[in-house]
Every structure is written in structure tokens, then in C-alpha cells.
C-alpha positions as CSV (number, residue, x, y, z in Angstrom):
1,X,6.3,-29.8,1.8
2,X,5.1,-33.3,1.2
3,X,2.9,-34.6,4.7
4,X,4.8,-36.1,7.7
5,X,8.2,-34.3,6.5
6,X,9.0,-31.8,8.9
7,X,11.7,-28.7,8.5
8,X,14.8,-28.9,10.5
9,X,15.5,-24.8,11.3
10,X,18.5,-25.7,13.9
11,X,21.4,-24.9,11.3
12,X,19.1,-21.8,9.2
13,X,21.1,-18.7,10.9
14,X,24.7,-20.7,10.7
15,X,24.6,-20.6,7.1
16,X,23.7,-17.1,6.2
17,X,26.6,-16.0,8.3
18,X,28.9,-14.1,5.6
19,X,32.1,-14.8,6.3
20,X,33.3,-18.3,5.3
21,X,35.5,-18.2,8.7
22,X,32.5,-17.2,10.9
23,X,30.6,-19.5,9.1
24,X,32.1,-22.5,9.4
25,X,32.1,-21.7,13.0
26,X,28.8,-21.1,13.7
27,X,27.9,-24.1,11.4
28,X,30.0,-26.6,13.8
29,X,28.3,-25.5,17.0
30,X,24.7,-25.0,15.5
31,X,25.8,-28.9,14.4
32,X,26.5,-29.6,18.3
33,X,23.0,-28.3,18.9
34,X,21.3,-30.3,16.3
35,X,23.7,-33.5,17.6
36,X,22.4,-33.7,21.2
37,X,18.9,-32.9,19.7
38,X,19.1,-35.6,17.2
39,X,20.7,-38.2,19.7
40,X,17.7,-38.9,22.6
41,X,15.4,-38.7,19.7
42,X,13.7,-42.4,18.5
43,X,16.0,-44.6,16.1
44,X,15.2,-45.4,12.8
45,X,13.5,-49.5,12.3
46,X,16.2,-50.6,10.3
47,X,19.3,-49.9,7.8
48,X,21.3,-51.8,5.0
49,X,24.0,-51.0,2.6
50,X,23.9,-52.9,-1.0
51,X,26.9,-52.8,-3.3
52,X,25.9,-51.8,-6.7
53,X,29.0,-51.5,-8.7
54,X,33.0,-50.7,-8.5
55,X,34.8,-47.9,-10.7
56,X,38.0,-46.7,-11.1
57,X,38.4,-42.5,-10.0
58,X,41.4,-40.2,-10.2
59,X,43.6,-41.0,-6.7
60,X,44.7,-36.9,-6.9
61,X,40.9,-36.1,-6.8
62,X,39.9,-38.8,-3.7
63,X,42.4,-37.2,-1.6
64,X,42.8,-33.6,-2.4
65,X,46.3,-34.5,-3.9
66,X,47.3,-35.1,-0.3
67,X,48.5,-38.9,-0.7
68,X,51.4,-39.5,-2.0
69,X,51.5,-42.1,-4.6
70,X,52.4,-43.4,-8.3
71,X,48.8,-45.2,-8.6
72,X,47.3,-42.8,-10.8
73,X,43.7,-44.6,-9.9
74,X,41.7,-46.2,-6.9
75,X,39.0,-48.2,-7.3
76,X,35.6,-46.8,-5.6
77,X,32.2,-49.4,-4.5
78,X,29.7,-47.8,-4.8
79,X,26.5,-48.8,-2.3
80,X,23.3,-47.8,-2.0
81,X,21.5,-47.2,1.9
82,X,18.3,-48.6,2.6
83,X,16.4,-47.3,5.3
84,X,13.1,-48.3,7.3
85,X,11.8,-45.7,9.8
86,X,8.2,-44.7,11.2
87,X,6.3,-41.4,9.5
88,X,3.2,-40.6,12.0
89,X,3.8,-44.1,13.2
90,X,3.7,-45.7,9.7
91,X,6.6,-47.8,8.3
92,X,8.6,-45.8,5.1
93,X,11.3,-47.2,3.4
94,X,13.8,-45.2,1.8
95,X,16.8,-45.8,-0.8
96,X,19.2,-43.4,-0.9
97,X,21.8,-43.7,-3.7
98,X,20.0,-45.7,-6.3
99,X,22.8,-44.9,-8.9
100,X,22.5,-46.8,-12.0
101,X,26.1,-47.9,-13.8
102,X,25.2,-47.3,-16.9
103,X,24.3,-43.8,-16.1
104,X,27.3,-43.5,-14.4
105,X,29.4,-44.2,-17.4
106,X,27.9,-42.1,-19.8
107,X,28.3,-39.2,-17.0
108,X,31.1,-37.4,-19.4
109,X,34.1,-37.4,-17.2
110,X,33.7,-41.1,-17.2
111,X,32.9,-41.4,-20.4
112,X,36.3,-39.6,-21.3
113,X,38.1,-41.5,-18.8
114,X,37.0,-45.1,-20.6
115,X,38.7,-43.0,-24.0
116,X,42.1,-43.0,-22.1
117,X,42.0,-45.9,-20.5
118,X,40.5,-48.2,-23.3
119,X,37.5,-50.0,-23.1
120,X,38.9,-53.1,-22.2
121,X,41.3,-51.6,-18.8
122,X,38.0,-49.7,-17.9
123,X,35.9,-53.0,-18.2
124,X,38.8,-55.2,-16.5
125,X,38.6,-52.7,-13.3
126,X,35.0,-52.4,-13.1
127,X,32.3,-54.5,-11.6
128,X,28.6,-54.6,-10.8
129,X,26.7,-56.6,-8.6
130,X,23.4,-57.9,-8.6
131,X,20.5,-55.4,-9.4
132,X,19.3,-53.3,-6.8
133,X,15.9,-54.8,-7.1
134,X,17.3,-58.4,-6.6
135,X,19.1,-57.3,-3.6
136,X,16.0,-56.1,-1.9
137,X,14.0,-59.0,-2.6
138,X,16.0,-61.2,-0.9
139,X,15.3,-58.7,2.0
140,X,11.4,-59.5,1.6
141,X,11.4,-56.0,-0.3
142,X,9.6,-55.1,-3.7
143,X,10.5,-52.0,-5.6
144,X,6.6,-50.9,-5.2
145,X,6.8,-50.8,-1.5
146,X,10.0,-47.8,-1.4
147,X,8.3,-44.9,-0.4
148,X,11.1,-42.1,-1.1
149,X,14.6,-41.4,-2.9
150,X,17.4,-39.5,-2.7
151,X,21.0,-38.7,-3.3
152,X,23.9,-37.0,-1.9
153,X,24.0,-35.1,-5.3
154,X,22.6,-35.5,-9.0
155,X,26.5,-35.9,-10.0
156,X,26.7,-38.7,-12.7
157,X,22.8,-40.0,-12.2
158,X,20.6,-40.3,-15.1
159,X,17.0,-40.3,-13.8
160,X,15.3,-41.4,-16.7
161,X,15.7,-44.8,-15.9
162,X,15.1,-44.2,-12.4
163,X,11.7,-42.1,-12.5
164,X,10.8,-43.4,-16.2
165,X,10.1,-41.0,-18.9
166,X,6.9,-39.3,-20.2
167,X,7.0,-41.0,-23.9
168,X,7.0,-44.5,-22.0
169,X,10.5,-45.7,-23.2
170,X,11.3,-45.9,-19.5
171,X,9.1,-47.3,-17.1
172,X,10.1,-46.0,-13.5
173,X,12.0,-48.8,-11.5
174,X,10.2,-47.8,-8.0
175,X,6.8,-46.7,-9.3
176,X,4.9,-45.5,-6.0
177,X,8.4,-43.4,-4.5
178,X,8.6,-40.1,-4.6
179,X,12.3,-38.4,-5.4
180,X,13.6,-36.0,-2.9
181,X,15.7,-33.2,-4.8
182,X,17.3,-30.3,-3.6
183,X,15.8,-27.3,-5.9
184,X,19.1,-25.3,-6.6
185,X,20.9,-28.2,-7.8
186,X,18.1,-29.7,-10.3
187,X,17.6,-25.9,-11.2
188,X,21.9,-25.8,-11.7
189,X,21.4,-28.9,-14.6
190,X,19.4,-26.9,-16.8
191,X,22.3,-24.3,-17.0
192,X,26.2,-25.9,-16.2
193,X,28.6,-23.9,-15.0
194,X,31.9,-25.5,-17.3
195,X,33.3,-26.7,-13.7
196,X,30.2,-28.6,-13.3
197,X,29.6,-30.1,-16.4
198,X,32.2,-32.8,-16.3
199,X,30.0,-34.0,-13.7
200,X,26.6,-34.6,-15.0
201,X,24.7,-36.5,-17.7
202,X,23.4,-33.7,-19.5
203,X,20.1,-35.3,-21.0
204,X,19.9,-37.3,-17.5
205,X,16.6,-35.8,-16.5
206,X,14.8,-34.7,-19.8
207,X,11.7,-36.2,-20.5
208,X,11.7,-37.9,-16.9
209,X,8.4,-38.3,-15.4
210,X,8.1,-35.5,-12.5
211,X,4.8,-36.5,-10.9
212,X,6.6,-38.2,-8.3
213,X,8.8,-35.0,-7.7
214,X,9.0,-33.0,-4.9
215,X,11.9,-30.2,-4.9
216,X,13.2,-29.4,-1.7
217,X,14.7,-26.5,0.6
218,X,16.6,-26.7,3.7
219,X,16.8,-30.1,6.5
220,X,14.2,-31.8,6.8
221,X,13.3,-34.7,9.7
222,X,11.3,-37.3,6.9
223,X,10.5,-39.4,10.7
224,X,12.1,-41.0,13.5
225,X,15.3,-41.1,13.2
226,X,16.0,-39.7,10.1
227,X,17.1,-36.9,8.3
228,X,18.1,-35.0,5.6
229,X,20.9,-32.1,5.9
230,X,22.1,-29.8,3.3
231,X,26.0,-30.1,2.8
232,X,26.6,-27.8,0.5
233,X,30.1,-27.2,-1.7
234,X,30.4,-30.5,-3.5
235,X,27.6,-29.5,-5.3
236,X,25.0,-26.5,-5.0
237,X,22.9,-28.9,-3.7
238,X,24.5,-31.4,-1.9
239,X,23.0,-32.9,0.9
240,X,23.6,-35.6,3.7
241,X,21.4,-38.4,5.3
242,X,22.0,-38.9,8.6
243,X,20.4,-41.9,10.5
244,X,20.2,-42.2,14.3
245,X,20.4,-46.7,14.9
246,X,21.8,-48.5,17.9
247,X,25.5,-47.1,17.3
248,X,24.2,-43.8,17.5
249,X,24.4,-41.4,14.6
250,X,25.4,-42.3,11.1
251,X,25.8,-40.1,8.3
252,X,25.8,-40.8,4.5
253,X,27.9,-38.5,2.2
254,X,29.7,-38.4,-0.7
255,X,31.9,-35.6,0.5
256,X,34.8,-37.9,0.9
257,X,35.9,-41.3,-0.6
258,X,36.7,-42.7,2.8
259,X,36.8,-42.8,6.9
260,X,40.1,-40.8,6.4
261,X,38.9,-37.8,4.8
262,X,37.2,-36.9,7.7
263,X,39.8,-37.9,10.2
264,X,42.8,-37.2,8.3
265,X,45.2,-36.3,11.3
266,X,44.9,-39.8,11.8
267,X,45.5,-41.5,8.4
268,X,47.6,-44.6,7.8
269,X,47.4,-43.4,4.3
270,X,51.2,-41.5,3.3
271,X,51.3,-37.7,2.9
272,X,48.0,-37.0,4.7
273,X,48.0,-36.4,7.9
274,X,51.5,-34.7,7.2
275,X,49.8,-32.4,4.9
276,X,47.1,-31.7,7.3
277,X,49.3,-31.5,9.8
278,X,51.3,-28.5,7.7
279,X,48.2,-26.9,6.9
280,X,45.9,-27.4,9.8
281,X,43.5,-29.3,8.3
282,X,40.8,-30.8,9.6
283,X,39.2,-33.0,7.1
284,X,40.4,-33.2,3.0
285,X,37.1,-32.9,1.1
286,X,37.6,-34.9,-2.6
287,X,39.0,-32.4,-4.9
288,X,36.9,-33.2,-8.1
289,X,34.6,-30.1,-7.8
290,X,36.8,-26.9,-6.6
291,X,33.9,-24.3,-7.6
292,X,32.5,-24.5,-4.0
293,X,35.5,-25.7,-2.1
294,X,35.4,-23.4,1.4
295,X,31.7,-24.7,1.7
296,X,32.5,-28.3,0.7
297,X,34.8,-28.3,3.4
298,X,32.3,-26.3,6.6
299,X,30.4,-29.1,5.3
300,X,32.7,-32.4,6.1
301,X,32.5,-30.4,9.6
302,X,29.1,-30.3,10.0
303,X,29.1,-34.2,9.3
304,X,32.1,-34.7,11.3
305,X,30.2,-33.1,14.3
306,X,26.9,-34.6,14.1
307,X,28.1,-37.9,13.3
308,X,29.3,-40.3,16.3
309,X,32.5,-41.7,16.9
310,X,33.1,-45.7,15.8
311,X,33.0,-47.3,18.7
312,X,36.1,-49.9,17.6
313,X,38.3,-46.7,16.4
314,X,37.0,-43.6,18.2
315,X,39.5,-41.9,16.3
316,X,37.0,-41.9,13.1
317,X,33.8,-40.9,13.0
318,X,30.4,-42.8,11.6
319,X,30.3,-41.0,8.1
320,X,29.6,-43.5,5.5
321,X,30.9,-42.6,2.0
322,X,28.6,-43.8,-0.4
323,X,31.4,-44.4,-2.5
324,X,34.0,-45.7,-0.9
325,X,37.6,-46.6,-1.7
326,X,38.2,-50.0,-2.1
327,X,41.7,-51.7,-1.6
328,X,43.3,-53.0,-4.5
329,X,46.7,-53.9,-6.0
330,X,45.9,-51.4,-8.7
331,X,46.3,-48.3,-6.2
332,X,49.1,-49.7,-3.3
333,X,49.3,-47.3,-0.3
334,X,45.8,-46.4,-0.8
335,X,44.1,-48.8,1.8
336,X,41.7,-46.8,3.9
337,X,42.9,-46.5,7.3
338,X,39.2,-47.7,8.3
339,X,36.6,-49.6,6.0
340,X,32.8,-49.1,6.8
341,X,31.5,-51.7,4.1
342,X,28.2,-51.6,5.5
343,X,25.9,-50.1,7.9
344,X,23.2,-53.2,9.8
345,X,20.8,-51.9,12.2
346,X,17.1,-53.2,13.1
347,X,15.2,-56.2,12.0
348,X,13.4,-55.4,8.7
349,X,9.9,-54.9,8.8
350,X,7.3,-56.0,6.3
351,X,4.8,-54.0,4.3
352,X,1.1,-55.7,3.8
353,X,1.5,-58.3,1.2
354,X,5.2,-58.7,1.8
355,X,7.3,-61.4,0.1
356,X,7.1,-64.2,2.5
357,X,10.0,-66.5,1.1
358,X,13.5,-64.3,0.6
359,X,16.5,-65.5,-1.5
360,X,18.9,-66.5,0.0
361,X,21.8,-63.2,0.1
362,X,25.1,-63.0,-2.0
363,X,27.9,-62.9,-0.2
364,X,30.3,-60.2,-1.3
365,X,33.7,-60.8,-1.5
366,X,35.9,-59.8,1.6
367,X,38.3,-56.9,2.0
368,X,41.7,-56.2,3.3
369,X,41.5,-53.7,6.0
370,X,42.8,-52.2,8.5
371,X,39.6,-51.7,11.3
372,X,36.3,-52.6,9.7
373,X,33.5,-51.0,11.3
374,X,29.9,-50.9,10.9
């Protein structure tokens, strides 16, 4: 393991217990554990959420055909986390969910989707936002200062733009960060299961450069106040970021598309908290990858426990979905009981030869909500 990460063993014995019952058991109290443990530990320096582009996703997949509804579509932001903490008392920054659109698009379930649709609907509902590079700078940021990356899951990512390529066609857009990747799954891409391979772009790591690489293997603590948990079930590999800040512990998945998938009992949202009611339920996991779905579900759990509650609607928890569902006329009845939008905690701090004038920031639209937190 790469200096200054540490393992994280507190959740090891939970899940090797057989019995998907017993397991998810075991996996919410050894969560507990790790949740008290993680909580009078020291916060992270700072946190920020950038918007990086919207899409439109299958509303029978973001809530576990739960909601009942004619829109046959919501529309989904997609934002990237940036997060400062202290390694061995030296500043790291972090970007986790770096997704590139254009990646995203040729992923082939999207690609297919854009068929039915027609490329002018899928154009008219989509949207990016400035690049992720800009955003940063405005924040004093340059891409050679991020340290490490990471995602919840290699679903629709091409990493040749990311990492850059060994022929040179791609130069890597954060040239000193190294990209934190959960061995099972990267080792899954070379051979797709046919449930899985709707899911990723299947040339989207060939050739990439792999020096700045490291494969990982259970949690790991990468410093104060933040780490990285394994959640599997949406993928093999899926894993979660959770972030300790002023309003306690915050969690980044893309498990679920919004606040209500992990409090579903207390949706505004019609048909799902009567569903879960029926079926005692408590959290819908999205219902685009079924292959892993008992473990996909232990997992919301885990996040559900470690996470804290939002102080405005301690009904929900502090999971962020790095995707999340955004209100829109296009999907009525849809609205997120709760919107998260962003996560602001810390000042920034500044590396050595730090850009001294920011841009001023772009204001992104507002949103209809019901509670906005964050």
C-alpha cells in the first residue's frame, strides 16, 4: 500500500460472514463500531462539490421500480467531490468522481439510449458545465497539485482521457495523481459478465498509462478524516468515500440516485415508502445492476449507519449521491424528497506556488426542492 494510507480492518470479519442475513447484520453493527471510531477522529481541511454535467437515466432503474409514474426518464447531475485533508500532517487533495461526459456517452447503455431517444432529445436534455479544471482554478487549484482519484465504481468512465495513454494521444489531465482502484473490479473489465457490460466502456482503460496506478484491497483511512470503504453489490468493486467535516460524517455513493433511497420510509416520492412499507424495506438500492443485489443493498446499510443524520431533516441521512436526481418537468412526481446539491466544509488551503488570483465562481442555476441540505 502506497505511504501514509493506512488499512481500515473494523468491517474484515462482517463481510466474510456467509449468510447474506447474518451478513448484513454483522456489517451494520461492525459499521456502528467504525461510526463512533470515525466520529472523535480529526476532520478533513476542506470539501466541495462541482457539477460536471446532467443526463437523462431510466426512472424504473433510479428507484427500484418503486415510484409510481408515467415519466419514463429523470434527469441525473452529476458532481464531482473535492477533498483537502492532512497525510502525516501534509495537505492532499483528492477528486473523487472525475467522470468525463464524453466517456459517459459512449458507455454502451447510453450510447443505445441516445439511438432511442434521438440525438437531438438526448442533446436537448443534457447539459455540461464548465470543465473540471476551470472549476478548480477558480478555487486557487491546478490539476498538478491533486494528489489522488477515485470513484465509486469504473461504471461508464473512460480512463484514457483521465490517466493519458501510453502512445501519447492522451496526455493525463492530473499528471502528478495517482488513481485509487479497487483490484476486483479493474480485474472484472478485462472479462464482462453480459449483466455488466451494459455498463462499461469496453476500450475505457486500454492503452492508459498505469504508472500512476495503485490497485487496491479492503478500507483504507488515506488521512484525517477520510476514508475509503468497500460497498460492494453495485459493482464488484464498488466503494464509498466517507468524509468526517463540521456536520459530522458524510458519505459519497452512487448506490442510490437520491436522499430517498436511503430513507425511503420517509419519501415524498409516490409508491415508495408504500412499497417499502409492504416489503420491509429499508433503503431501495438503484436497480440498474441486479447481479449483486443482496450485497448492494447490506451496502446502502453500511452507509446508512456510518453516515450522520442532516441536521435540517434528521429523517435522512448525509449520503451524497454522486449523481443525483434533479427536478425537472420532464419526470413530475419525481422531486427528491431532500436535495444535497453540495457538500462546503473548511477554508481551502493552498499548495506552494498556488494561484494567487481565482476567477470569480459560476453560479449554477437554482433548484426546486423540498429541504436542501448540505
Amino acid at each position: 500500500m502506497m505511504q501514509g494510507i493506512l488499512p481500515i480492518n473494523d468491517l474484515d470479519e462482517a463481510w466474510i460472514v456467509a449468510k447474506h442475513g447474518a451478513q448484513l447484520r454483522a456489517v451494520r453493527r461492525a459499521g456502528e463500531r467504525l461510526r463512533e471510531r470515525f466520529l472523535i477522529g480529526p476532520r478533513c481541511v476542506s470539501v466541495r462539490t462541482f457539477s460536471l454535467f446532467t443526463l437523462a437515466f431510466p426512472s424504473r432503474y433510479a428507484f427500484g421500480a418503486a415510484a409510481i409514474t408515467p415519466a419514463p426518464f429523470v434527469l441525473l447531475t452529476h458532481r464531482c467531490v473535492f477533498v483537502q485533508f492532512l497525510q502525516n500532517g501534509n495537505l492532499k487533495n483528492l477528486l473523487f468522481s472525475p467522470s468525463d461526459f464524453e466517456g459517459t456517452k459512449a458507455t454502451p447503455f447510453f450510447a443505445r439510449m441516445t439511438e432511442t431517444l434521438g440525438a437531438r432529445v438526448a442533446h436537448a436534455v443534457a447539459r455540461t458545465f464548465d470543465p473540471l479544471e476551470a472549476q478548480l482554478l477558480r478555487l486557487g487549484v491546478r490539476a498538478e497539485e491533486i494528489d489522488y482519484l477515485a470513484f465509486n465504481n469504473c461504471h461508464a468512465q473512460d480512463l484514457r482521457g483521465l490517466l493519458g495513454t501510453e502512445d501519447g494521444l492522451h496526455a493525463p489531465r492530473f499528471p502528478n495523481a495517482t488513481l485509487l482502484a479497487p483490484k476486483a473490479e479493474w480485474e472484472d473489465w478485462d472479462d464482462l459478465h453480459p449483466l455488466q457490460r451494459a455498463w462499461y466502456v469496453r476500450d475505457g482503460k486500454s492503452g492508459a498509462r498505469t504508472n500512476q496506478l495503485t490497485l487496491t484491497t479492503g478500507d483504507l483511512a488515506l488521512g484525517d478524516g477520510v476514508m475509503l470503504v468497500r460497498t460492494p453489490g453495485h459493482t464488484s468493486g464498488n466503494q464509498t468515500l466517507f468524509l468526517l467535516s463540521d456536520s459530522g460524517i458524510w458519505g459519497i455513493s452512487e448506490n442510490g440516485p437520491c436522499a430517498d433511497s436511503w430513507s425511503p420510509l420517509e419519501s415524498h416520492i409516490k409508491g415508495l415508502s408504500f412499497m417499502c412499507k409492504k416489503q420491509e424495506l429499508d433503503v431501495i438500492p438503484n436497480a440498474d445492476t441486479p447481479e449483486y443485489t443482496a450485497l448492494h443493498y447490506t451496502s446502502m446499510v453500511l452507509e446508512r449507519t456510518v453516515a450522520c443524520r442532516v441536521r435540517r431533516a434528521p429523517a435522512f441521512v448525509q449520503v451524497f449521491p454522486a449523481s443525483e436526481v434533479t427536478p425537472s418537468l420532464m419526470a413530475p412526481g419525481l422531486t427528491p424528497s431532500l436535495l444535497h446539491r453540495a457538500i462546503t466544509h473548511g477554508e481551502v488551503a493552498r499548495k506552494p506556488g498556488r494561484v494567487t488570483q481565482p476567477l470569480p465562481s459560476a453560479a449554477e442555476p437554482p433548484l426546486d426542492a423540498h429541504v436542501s441540505a448540505g
